[in-house]
C-alpha positions as CSV (number, residue, x, y, z in Angstrom):
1,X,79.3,-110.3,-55.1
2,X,80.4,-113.8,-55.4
3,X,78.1,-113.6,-58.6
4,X,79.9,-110.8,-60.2
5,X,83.5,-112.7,-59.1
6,X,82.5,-115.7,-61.5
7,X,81.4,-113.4,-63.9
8,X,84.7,-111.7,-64.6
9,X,86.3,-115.2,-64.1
10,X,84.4,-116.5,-67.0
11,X,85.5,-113.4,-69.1
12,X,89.0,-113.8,-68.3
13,X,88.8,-117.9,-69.2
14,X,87.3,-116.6,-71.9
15,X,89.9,-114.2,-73.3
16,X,92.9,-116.2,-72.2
17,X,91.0,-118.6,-74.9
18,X,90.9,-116.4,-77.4
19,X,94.9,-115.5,-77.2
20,X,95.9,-119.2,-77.3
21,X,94.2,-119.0,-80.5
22,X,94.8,-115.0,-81.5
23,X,98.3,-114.9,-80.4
24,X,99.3,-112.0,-82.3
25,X,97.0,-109.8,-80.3
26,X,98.9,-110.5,-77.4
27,X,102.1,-109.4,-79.5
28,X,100.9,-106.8,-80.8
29,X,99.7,-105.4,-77.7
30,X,102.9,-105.6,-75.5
31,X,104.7,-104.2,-78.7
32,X,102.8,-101.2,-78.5
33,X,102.6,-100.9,-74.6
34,X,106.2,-101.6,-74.9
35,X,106.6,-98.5,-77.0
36,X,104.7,-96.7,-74.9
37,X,107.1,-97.4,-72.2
38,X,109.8,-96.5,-73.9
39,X,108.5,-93.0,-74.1
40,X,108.0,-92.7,-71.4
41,X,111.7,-93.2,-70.4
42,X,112.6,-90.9,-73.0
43,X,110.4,-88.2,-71.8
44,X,111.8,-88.5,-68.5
45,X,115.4,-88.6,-69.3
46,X,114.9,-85.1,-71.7
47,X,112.8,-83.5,-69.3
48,X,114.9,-84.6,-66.0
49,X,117.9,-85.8,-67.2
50,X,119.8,-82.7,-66.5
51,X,118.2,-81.6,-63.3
52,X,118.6,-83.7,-59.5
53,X,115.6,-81.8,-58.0
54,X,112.3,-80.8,-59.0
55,X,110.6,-78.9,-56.6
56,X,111.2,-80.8,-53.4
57,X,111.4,-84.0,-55.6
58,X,114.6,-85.7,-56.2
59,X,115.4,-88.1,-58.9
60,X,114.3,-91.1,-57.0
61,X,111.0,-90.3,-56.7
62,X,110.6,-88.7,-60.3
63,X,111.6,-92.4,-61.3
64,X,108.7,-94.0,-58.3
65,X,106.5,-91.5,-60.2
66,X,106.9,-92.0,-63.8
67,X,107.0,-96.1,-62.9
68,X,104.0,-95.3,-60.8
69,X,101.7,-93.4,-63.7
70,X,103.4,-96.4,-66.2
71,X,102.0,-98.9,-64.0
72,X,98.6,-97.5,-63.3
73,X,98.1,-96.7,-66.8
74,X,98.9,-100.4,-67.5
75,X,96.5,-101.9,-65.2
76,X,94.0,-99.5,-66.9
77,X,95.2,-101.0,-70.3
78,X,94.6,-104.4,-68.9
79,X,91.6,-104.5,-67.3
80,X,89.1,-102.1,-68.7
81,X,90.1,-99.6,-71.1
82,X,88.8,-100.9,-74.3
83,X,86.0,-101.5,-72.4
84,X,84.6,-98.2,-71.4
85,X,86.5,-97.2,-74.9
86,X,83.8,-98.9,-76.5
87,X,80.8,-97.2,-74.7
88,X,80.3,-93.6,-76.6
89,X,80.0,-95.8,-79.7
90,X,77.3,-98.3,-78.3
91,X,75.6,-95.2,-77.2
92,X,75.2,-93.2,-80.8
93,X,74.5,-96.5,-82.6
94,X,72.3,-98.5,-80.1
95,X,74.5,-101.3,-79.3
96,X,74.3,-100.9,-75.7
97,X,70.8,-102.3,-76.3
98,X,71.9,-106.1,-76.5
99,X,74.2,-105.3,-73.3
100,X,71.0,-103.6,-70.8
101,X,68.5,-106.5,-72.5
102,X,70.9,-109.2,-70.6
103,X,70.8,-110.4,-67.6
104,X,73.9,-109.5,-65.1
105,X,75.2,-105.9,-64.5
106,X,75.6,-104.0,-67.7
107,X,78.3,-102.0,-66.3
108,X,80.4,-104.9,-65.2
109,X,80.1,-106.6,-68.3
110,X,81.0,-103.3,-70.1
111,X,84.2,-103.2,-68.2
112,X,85.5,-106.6,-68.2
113,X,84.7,-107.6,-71.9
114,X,87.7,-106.6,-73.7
115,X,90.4,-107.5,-70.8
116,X,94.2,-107.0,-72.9
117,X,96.3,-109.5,-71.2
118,X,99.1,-108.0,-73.7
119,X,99.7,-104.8,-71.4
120,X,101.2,-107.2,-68.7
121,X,104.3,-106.9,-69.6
122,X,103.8,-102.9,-68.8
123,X,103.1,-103.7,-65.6
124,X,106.1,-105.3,-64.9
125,X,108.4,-102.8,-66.5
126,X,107.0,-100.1,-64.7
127,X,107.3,-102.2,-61.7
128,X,111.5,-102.5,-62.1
129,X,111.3,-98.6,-62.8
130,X,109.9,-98.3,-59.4
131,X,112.4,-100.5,-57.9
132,X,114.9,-98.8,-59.2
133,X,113.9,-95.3,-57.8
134,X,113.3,-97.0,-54.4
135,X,117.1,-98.0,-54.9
136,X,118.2,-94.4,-55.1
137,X,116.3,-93.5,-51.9
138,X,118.0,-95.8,-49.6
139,X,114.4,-96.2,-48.2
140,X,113.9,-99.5,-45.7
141,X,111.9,-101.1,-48.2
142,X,109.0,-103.2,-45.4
143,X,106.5,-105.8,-46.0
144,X,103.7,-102.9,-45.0
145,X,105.2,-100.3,-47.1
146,X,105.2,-102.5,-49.8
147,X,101.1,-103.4,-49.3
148,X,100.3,-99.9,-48.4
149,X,101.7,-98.8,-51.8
150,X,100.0,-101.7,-53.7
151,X,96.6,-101.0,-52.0
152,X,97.0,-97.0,-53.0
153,X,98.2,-97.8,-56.8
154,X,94.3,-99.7,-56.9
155,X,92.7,-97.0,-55.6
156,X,94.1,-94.5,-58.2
157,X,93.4,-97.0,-60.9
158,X,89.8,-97.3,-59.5
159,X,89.9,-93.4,-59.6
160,X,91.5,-93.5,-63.3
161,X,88.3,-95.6,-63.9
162,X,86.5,-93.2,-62.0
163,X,87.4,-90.3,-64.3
164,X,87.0,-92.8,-67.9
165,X,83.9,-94.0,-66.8
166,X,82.6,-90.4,-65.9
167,X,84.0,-89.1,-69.7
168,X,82.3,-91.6,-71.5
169,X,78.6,-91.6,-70.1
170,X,78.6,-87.7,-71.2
171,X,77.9,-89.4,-74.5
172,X,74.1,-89.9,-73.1
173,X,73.6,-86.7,-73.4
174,X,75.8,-84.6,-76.0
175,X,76.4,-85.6,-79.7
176,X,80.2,-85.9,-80.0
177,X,82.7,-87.0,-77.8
178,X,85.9,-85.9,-79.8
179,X,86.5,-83.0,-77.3
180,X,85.8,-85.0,-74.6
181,X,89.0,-87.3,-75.8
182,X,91.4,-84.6,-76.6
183,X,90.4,-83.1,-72.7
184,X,90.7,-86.5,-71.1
185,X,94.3,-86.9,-73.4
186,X,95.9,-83.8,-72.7
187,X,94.8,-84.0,-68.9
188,X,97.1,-87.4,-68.7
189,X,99.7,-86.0,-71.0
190,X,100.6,-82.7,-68.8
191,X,99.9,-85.3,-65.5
192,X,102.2,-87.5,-66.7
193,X,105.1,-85.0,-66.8
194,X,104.6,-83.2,-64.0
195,X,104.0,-84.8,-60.3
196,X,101.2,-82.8,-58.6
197,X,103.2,-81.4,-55.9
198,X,104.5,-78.7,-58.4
199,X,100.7,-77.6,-58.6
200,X,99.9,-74.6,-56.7
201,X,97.0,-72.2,-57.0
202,X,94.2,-72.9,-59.4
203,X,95.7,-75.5,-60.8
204,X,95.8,-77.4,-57.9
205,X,92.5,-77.1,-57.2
206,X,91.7,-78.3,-60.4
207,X,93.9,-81.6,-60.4
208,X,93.4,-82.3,-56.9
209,X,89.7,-81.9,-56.6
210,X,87.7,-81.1,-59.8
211,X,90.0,-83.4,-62.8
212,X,92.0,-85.6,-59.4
213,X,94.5,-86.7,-62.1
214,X,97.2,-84.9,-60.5
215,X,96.5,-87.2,-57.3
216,X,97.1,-90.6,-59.3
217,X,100.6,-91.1,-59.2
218,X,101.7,-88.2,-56.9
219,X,100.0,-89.8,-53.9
220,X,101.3,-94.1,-54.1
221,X,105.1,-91.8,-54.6
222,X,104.7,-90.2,-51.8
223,X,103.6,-92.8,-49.8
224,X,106.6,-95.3,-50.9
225,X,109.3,-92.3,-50.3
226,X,107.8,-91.3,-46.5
227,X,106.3,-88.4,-47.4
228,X,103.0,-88.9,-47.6
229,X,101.0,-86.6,-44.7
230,X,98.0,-88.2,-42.9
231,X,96.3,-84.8,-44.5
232,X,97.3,-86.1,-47.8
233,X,96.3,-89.7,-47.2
234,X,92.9,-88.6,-46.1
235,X,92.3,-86.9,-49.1
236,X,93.1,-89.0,-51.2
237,X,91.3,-91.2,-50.0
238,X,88.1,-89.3,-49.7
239,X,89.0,-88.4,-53.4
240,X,87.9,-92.1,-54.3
241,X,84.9,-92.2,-52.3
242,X,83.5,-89.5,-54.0
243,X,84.5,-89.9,-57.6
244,X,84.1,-93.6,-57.5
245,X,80.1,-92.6,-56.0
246,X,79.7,-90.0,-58.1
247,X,80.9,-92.3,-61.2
248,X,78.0,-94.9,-60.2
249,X,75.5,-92.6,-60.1
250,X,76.3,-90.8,-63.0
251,X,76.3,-94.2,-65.3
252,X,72.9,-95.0,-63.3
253,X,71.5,-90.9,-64.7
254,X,72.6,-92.0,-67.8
255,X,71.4,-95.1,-68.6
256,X,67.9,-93.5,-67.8
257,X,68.6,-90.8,-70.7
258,X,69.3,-93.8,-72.7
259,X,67.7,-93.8,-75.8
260,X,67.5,-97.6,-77.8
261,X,67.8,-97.7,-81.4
262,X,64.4,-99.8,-81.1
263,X,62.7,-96.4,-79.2
């Protein structure tokens, strides 16, 4: 474990490095994040901005939510993204030979290799978004309601990793992963605008069990607003252990299916 630590230490050294030199990636990635953001409050304000309630929702916790998803997807931005982005290509043209042929944990080096510092600023955005819509609740904002909802916004990005790392090991075995990337983007697209509390029927099976994106920022709102249920904490919380499990294993099947452009 300690290992591992230094090893993702010595990445990051390594890519704050590179942006003292590079600065324009840095830029250029909070410009785009920062457009990104930007959307997002535009989608909100068209899609809620003439509504108080949806569902059993009011318009502080649509704002917890869309902060919530914003912040999650930034942490996702930062921290492995481009990573696991990159994987599907290693896989069709042999790159990920150079990666299993070193020593350390392939995995962990996939992940942490292309960290984006420039998606921090996200992160804080979404995090006055989220202050905001606790502001409109009149919740008593507590030291352990504030580290309860920090602990649950990691475990949903571990899950988000979860699902990316899941999407892009199918590459081991099928040819193309185009509609594997139009699934996985129109998933986050109709999760984004819609909290999963609205789900009911099939499609709540679907987003709460099968595709758990409908979990991701539903669950860290509800537990900031009070109305998380110990049911609902349970599952979601079993929700990780599986996926996160089944994510390992599945990278583990895969690598075995490898085959190296020197085979």
């Amino acid at each position: 474990m300690k290992k591992n630590l230094r090893f993702i230490w010595l990445l990051l050294k390594l890519k704050i490095s590179h942006l003292m030199v590079f600065r324009f990636s840095f830029f250029g990635a909070f410009f785009a994040d920062g457009v990104l953001f930007l959307v997002q409050l535009l989608t909100f304000s068209i899609i809620y901005g003439q509504v108080d309630t949806i569902g059993n929702w009011n318009r502080g916790q649509m704002l917890i939510f869309i902060g919530t998803f914003s912040m999650i997807n930034g942490l996702n931005m930062m921290i492995y993204f481009f990573g696991l982005l990159s994987i599907p290509q290693k896989i069709r043209e042999g790159g990920l030979d150079l990666y299993i042929t070193k020593p350390g944990n392939t995995l962990l080096r996939l992940t942490f290799e292309s960290i984006n510092l420039g998606s921090a600023p996200l992160i804080l955005l979404s995090g006055g978004i989220i202050a905001y819509g606790v502001s409109m609740l009149h919740t008593v904002v507590t030291l352990p309601l504030v580290l309860g909802y920090a602990v649950m916004v990691l475990l949903m990005t571990l899950l988000y990793y979860d699902m990316e790392l899941i999407l892009r090991t199918l590459p081991f075995f099928v040819l193309s992963d185009n509609a594997i990337n139009r699934l996985e983007g129109e998933m986050l697209d109709l999760n984004f605008k819609i909290p999963g509390v609205l789900f009911k029927g099939g499609f709540k099976v679907i987003f709460y069990f099968v595709l758990p994106y409908g979990i991701m920022a539903t669950v860290p709102t509800q537990l900031l607003s009070g109305v998380l249920t110990p049911l609902g904490l349970v599952h979601a919380l079993g929700v990780v252990v599986v996926f996160t499990a089944f994510a390992l294993w599945f990278w583990k099947f895969g690598l075995r299916h490898y085959k190296s452009a020197s085979s």
